[in-house]
Backbone atoms as SQL, in Angstrom:
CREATE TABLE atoms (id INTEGER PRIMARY KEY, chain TEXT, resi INTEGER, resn TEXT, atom TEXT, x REAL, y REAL, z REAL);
INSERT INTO atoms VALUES
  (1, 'A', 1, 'UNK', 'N', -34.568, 21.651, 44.098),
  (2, 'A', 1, 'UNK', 'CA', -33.580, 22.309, 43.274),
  (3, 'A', 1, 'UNK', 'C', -32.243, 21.558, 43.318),
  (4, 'A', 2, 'UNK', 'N', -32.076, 21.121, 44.398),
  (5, 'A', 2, 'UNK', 'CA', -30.477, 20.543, 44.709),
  (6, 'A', 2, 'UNK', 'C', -30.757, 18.726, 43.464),
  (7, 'A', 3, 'UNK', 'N', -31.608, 17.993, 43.978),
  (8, 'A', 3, 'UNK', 'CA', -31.346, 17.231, 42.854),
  (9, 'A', 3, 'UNK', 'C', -31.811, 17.250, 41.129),
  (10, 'A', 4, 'UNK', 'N', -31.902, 18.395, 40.927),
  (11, 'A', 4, 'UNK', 'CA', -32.100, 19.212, 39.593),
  (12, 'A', 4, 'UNK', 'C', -30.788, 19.618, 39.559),
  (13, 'A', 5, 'UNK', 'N', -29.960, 19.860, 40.266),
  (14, 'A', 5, 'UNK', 'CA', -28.292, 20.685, 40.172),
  (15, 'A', 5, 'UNK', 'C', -27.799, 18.884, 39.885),
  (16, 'A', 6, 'UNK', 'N', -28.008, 18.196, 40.688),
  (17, 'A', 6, 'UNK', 'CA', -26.899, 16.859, 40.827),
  (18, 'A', 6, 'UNK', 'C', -27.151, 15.978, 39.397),
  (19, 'A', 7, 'UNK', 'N', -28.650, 16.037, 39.268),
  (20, 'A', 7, 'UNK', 'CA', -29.149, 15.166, 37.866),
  (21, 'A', 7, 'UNK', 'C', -28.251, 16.045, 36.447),
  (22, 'A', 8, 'UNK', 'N', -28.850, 17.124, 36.727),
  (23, 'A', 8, 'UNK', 'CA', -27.698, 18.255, 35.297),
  (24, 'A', 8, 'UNK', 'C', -26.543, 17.785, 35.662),
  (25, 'A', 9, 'UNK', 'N', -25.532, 17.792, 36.365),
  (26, 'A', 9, 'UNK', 'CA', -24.050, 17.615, 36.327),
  (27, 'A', 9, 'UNK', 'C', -24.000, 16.237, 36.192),
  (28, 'A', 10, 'UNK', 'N', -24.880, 15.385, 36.873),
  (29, 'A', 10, 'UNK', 'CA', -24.433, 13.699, 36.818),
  (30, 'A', 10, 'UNK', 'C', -24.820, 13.611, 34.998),
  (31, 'A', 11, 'UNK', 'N', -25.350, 14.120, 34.442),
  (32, 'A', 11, 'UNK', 'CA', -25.887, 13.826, 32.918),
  (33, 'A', 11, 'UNK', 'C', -24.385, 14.766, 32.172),
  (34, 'A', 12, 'UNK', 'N', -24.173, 15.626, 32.509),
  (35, 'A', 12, 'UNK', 'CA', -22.780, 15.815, 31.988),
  (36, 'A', 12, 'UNK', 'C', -21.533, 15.655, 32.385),
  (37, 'A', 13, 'UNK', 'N', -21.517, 14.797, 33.319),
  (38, 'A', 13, 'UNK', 'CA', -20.127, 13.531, 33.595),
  (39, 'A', 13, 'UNK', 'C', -20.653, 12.644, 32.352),
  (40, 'A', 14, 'UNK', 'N', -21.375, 12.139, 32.892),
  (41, 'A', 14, 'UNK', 'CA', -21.653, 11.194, 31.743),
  (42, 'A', 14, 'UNK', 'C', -21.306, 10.948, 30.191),
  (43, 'A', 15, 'UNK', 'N', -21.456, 12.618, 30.042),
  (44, 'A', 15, 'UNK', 'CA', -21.554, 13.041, 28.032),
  (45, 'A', 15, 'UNK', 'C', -20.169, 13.049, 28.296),
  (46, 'A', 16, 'UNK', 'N', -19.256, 13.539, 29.185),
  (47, 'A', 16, 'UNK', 'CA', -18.058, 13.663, 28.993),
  (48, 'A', 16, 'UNK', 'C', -17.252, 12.560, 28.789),
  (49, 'A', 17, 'UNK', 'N', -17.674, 11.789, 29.721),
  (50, 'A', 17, 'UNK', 'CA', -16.819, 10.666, 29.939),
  (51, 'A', 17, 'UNK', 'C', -17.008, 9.526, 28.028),
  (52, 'A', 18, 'UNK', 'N', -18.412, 9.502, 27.385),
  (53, 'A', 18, 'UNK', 'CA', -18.425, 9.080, 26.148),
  (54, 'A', 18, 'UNK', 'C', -18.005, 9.678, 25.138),
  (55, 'A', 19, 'UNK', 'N', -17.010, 10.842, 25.346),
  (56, 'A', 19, 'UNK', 'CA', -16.784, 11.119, 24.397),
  (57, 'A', 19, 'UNK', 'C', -15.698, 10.506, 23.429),
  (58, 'A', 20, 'UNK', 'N', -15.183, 10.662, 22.458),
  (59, 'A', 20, 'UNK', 'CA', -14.177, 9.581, 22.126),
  (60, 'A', 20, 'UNK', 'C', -13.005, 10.579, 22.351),
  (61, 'A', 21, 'UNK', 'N', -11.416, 10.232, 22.247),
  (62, 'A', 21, 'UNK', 'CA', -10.503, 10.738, 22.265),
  (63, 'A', 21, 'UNK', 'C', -10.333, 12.075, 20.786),
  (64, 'A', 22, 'UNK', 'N', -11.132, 11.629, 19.978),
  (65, 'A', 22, 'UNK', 'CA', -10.905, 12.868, 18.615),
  (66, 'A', 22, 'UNK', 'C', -11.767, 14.172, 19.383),
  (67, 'A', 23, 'UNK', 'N', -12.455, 14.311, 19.743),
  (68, 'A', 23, 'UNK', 'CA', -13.150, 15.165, 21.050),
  (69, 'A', 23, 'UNK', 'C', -12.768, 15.612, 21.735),
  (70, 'A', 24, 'UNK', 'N', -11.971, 14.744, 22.635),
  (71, 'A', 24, 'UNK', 'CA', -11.047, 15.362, 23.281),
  (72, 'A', 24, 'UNK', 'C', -10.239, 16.329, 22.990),
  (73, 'A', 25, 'UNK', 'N', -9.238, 16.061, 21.881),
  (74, 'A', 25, 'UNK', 'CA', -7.871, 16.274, 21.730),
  (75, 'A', 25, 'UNK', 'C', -8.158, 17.314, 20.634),
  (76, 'A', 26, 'UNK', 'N', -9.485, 17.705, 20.013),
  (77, 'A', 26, 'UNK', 'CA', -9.838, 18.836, 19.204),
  (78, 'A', 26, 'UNK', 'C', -9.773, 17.965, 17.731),
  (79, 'A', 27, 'UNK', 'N', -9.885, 16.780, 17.518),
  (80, 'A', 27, 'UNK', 'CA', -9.600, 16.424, 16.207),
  (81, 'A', 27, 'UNK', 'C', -10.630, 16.201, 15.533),
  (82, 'A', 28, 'UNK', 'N', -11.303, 16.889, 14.789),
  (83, 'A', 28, 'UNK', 'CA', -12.827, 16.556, 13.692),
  (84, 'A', 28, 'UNK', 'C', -12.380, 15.215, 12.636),
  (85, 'A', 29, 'UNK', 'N', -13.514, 14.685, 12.473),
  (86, 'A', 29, 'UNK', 'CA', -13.910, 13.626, 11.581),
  (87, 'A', 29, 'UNK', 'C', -12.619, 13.966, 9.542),
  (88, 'A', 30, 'UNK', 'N', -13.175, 15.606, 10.011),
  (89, 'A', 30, 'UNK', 'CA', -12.498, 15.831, 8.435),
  (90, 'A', 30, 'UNK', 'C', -10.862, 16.393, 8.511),
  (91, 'A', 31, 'UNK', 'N', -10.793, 16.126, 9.506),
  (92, 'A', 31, 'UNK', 'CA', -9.108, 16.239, 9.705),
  (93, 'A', 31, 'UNK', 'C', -8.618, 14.975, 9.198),
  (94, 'A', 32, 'UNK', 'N', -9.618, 13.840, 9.523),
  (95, 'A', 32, 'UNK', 'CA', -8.692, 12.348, 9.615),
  (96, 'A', 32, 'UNK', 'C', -8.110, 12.715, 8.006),
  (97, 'A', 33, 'UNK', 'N', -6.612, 11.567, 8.288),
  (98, 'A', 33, 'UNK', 'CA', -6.293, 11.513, 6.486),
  (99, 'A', 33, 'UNK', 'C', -6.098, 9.645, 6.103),
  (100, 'A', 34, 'UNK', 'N', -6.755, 9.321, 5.039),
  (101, 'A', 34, 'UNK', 'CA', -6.233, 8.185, 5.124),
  (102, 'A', 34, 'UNK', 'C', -5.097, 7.478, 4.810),
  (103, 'A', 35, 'UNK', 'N', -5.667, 6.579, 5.679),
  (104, 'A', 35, 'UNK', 'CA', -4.180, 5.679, 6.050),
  (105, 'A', 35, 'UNK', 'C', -3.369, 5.663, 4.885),
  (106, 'A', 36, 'UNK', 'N', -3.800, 5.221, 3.646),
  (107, 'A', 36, 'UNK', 'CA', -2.927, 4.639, 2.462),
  (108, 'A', 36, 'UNK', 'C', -2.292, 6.441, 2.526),
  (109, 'A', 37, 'UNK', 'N', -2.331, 7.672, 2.953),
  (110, 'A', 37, 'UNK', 'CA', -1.733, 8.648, 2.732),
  (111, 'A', 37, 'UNK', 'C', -0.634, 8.707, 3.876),
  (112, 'A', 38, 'UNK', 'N', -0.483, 7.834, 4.743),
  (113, 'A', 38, 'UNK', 'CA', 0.839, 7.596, 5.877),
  (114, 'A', 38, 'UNK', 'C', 1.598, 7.219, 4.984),
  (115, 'A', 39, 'UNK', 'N', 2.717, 7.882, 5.413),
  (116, 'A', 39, 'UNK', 'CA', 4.248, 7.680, 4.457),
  (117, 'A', 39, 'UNK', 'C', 4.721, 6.455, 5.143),
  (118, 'A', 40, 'UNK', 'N', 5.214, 5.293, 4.503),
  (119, 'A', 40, 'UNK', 'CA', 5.370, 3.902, 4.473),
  (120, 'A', 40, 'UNK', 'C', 6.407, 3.885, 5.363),
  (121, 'A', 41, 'UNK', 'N', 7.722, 4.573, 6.060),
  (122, 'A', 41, 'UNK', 'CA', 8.193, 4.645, 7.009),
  (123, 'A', 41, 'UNK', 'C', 7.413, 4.551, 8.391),
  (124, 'A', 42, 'UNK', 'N', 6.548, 5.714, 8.447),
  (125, 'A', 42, 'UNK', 'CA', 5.625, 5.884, 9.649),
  (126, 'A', 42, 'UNK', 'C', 5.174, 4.779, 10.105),
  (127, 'A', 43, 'UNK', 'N', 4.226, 4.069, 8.553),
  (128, 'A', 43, 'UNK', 'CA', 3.340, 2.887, 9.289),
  (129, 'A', 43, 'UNK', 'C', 4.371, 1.648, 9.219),
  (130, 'A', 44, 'UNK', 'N', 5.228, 1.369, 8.693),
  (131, 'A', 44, 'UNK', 'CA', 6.118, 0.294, 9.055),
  (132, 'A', 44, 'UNK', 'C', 6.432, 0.661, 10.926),
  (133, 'A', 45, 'UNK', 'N', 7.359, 1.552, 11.461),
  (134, 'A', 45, 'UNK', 'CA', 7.525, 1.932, 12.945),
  (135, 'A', 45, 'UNK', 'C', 6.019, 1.451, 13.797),
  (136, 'A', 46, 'UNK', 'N', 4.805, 2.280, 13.108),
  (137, 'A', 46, 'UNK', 'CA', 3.357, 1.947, 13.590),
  (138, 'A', 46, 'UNK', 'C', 3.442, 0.719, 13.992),
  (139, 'A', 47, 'UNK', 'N', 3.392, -0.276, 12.860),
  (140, 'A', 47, 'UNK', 'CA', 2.999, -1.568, 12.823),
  (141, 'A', 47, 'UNK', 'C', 3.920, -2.772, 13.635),
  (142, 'A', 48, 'UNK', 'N', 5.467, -2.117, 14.350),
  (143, 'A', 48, 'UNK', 'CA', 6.599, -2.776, 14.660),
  (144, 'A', 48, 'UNK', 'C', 6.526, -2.246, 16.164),
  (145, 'A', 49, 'UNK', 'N', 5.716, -0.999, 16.502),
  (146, 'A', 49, 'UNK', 'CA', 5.426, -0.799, 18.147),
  (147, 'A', 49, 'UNK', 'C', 3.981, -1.576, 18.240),
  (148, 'A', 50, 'UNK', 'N', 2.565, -1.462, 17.254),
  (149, 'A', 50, 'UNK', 'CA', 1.699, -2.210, 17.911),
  (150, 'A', 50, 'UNK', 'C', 1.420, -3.169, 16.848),
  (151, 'A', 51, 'UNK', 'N', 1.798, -4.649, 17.006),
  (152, 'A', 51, 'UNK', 'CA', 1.954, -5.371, 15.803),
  (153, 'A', 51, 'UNK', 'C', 0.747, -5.543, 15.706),
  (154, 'A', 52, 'UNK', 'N', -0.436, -5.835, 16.659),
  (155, 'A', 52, 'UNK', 'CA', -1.438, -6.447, 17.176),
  (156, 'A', 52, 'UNK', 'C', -2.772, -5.526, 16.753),
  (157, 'A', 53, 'UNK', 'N', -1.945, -4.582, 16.189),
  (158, 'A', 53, 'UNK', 'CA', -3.548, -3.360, 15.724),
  (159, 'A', 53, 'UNK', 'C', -3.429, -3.501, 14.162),
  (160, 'A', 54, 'UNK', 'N', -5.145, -3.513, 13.985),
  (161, 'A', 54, 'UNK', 'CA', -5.234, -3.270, 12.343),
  (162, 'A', 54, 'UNK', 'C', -5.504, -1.938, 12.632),
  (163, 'A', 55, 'UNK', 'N', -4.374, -0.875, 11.712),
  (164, 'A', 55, 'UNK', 'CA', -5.155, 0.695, 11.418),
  (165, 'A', 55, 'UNK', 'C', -5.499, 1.114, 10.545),
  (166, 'A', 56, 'UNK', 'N', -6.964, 1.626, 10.901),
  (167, 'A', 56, 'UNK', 'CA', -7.949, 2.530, 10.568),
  (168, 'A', 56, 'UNK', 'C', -7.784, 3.694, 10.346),
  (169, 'A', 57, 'UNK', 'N', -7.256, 4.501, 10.863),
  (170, 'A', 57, 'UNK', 'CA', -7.177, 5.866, 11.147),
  (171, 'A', 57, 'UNK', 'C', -6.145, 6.725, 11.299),
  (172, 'A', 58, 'UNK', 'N', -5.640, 7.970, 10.712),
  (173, 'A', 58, 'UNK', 'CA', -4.630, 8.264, 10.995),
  (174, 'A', 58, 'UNK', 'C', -4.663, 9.979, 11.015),
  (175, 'A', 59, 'UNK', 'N', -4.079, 10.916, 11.379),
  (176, 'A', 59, 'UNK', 'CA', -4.156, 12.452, 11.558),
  (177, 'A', 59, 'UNK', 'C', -2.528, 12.633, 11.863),
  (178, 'A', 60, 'UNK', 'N', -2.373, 14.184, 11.584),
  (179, 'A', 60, 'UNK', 'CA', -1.545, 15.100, 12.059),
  (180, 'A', 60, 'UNK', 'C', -1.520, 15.772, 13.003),
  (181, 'A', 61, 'UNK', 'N', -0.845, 15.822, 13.935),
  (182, 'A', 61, 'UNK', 'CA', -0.825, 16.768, 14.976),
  (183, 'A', 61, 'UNK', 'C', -0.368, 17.885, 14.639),
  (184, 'A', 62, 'UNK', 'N', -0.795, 18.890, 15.749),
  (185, 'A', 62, 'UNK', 'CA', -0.756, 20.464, 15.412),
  (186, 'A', 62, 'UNK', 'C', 1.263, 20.531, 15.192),
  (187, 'A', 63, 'UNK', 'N', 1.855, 19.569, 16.010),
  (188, 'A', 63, 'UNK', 'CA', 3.410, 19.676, 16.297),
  (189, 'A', 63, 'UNK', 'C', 4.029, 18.829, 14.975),
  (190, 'A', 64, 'UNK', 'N', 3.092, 18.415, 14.020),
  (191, 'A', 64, 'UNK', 'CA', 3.821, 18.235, 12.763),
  (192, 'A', 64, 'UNK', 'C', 3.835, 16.232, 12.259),
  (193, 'A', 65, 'UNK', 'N', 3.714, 15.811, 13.434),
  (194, 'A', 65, 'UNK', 'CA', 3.418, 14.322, 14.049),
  (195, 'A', 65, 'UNK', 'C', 2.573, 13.679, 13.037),
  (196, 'A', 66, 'UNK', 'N', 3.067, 11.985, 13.522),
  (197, 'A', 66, 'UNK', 'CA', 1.666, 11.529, 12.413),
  (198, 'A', 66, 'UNK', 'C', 0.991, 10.799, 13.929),
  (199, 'A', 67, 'UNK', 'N', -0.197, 10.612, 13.781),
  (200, 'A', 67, 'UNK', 'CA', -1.018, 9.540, 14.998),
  (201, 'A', 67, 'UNK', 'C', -1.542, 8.982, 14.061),
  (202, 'A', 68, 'UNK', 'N', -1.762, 7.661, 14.199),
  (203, 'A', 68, 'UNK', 'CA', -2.311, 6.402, 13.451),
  (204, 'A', 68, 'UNK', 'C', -3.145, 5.484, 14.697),
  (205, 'A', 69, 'UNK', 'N', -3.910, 5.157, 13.916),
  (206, 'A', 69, 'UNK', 'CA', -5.082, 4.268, 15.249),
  (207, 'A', 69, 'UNK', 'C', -5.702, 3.138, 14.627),
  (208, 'A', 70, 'UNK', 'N', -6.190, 2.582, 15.532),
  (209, 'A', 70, 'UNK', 'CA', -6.765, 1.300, 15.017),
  (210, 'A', 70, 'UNK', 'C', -7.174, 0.422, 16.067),
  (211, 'A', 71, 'UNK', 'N', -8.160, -1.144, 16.527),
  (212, 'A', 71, 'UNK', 'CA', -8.406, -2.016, 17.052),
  (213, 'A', 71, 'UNK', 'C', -7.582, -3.006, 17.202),
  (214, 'A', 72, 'UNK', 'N', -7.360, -3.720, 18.408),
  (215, 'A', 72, 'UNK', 'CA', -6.921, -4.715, 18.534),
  (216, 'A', 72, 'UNK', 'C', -8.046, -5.953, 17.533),
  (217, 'A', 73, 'UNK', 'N', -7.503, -6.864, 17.965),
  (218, 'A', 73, 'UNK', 'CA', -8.101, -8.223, 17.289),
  (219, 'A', 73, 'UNK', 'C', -9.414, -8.016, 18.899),
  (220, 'A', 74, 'UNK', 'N', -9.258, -7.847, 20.241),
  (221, 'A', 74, 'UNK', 'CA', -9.927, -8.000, 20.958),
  (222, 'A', 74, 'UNK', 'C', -11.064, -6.888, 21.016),
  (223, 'A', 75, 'UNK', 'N', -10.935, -5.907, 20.174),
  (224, 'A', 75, 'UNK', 'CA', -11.898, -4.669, 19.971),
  (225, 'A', 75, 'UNK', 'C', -11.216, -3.351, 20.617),
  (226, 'A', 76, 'UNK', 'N', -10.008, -3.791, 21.236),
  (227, 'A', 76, 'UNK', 'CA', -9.557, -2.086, 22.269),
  (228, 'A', 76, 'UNK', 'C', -8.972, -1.117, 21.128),
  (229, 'A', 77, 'UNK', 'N', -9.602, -0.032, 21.393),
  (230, 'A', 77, 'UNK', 'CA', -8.573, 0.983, 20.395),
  (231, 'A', 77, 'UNK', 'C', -7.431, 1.143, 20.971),
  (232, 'A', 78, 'UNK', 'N', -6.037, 1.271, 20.047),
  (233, 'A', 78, 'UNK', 'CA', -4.878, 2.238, 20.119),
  (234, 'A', 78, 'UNK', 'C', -4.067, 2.837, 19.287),
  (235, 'A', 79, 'UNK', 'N', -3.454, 3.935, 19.699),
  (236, 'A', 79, 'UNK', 'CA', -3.039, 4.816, 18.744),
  (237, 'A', 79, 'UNK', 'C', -1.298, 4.672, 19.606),
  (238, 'A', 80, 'UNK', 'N', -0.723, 5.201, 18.091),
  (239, 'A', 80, 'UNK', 'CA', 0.751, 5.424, 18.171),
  (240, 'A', 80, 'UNK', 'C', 0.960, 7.129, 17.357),
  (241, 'A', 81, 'UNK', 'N', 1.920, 8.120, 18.379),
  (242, 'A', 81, 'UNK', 'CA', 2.073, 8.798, 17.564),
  (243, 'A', 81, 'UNK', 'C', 4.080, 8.897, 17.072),
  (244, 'A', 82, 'UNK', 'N', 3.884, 9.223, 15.993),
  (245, 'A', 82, 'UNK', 'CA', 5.015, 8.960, 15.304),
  (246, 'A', 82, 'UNK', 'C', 6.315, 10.579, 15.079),
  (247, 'A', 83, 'UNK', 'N', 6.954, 10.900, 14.995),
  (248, 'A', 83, 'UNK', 'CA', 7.403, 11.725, 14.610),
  (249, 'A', 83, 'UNK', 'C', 7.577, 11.744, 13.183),
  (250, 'A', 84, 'UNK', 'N', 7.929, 12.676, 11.799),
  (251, 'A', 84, 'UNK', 'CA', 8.206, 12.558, 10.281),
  (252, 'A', 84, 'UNK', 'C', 9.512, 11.529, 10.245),
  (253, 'A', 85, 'UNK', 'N', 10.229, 11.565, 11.007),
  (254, 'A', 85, 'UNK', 'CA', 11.390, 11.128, 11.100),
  (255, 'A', 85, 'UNK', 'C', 11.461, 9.367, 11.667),
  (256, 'A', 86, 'UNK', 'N', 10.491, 9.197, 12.406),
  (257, 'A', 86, 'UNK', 'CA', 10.070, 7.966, 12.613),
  (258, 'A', 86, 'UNK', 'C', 10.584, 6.879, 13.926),
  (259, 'A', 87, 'UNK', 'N', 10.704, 8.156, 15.169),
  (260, 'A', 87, 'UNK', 'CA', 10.925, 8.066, 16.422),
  (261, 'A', 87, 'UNK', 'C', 9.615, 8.447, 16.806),
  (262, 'A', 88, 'UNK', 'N', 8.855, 7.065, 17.978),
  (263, 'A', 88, 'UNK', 'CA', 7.739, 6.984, 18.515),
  (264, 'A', 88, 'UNK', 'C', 7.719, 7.892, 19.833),
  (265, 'A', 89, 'UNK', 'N', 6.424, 8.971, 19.664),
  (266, 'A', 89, 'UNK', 'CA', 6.345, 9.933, 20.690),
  (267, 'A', 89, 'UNK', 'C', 5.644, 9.484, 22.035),
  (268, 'A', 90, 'UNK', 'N', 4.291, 8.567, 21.182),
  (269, 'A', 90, 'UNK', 'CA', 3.100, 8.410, 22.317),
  (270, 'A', 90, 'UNK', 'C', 2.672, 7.153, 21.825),
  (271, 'A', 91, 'UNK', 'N', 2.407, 6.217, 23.085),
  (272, 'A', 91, 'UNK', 'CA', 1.352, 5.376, 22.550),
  (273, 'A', 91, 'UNK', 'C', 0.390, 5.093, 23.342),
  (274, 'A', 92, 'UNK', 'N', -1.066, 4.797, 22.763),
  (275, 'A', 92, 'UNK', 'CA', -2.020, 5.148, 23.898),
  (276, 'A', 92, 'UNK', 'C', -2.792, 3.692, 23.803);
C-alpha cells in the first residue's frame, strides 16, 4: 500500500510540475488576445524591457494589466507584465 501512496503522489508532482504557467495562474487558451490587439504603447515598453523575445502571446490580468509572452531566440519563454499606462509590473 505504502508504494501505491508514493507512486500516486510521485505521478502528481510530476503533472504539476508540467504544467505551463497559463495553468497555473488560471489563464485558459480562450482568454489569450492577440498580440496585433496590444495597444502599441504596451508592446513598444514590452519590446524595450525584453528586446530579445519574439511575442506570441498576450492576456489581461484580473488587475486590469497587459502580460505579453514570447521565446527567446534560444527557446526560453518570457513574459512582461505591463500596466495600461505603460510602467513594467513583472517580468518573468
Amino acid at each position: 500500500m505504502w508504494r501505491l501512496y508514493c507512486g500516486v503522489s510521485f505521478l502528481g508532482l510530476l503533472f504539476l510540475a508540467g504544467c505551463n504557467r497559463e495553468q497555473q495562474v488560471g489563464i485558459k487558451k480562450t482568454d489569450m488576445i492577440s498580440i496585433s490587439k496590444v495597444p502599441e504603447p504596451v508592446m513598444k515598453v514590452a519590446r524595450e524591457t525584453l528586446p530579445d523575445v519574439t511575442f506570441e502571446k498576450a492576456w489581461k490580468t484580473p488587475a486590469g494589466n497587459w502580460e505579453v509572452g514570447g521565446k527567446t531566440k534560444g527557446g526560453k519563454e518570457r513574459d512582461v507584465q505591463i500596466t495600461p499606462e505603460g510602467k513594467v509590473v513583472e517580468v518573468d
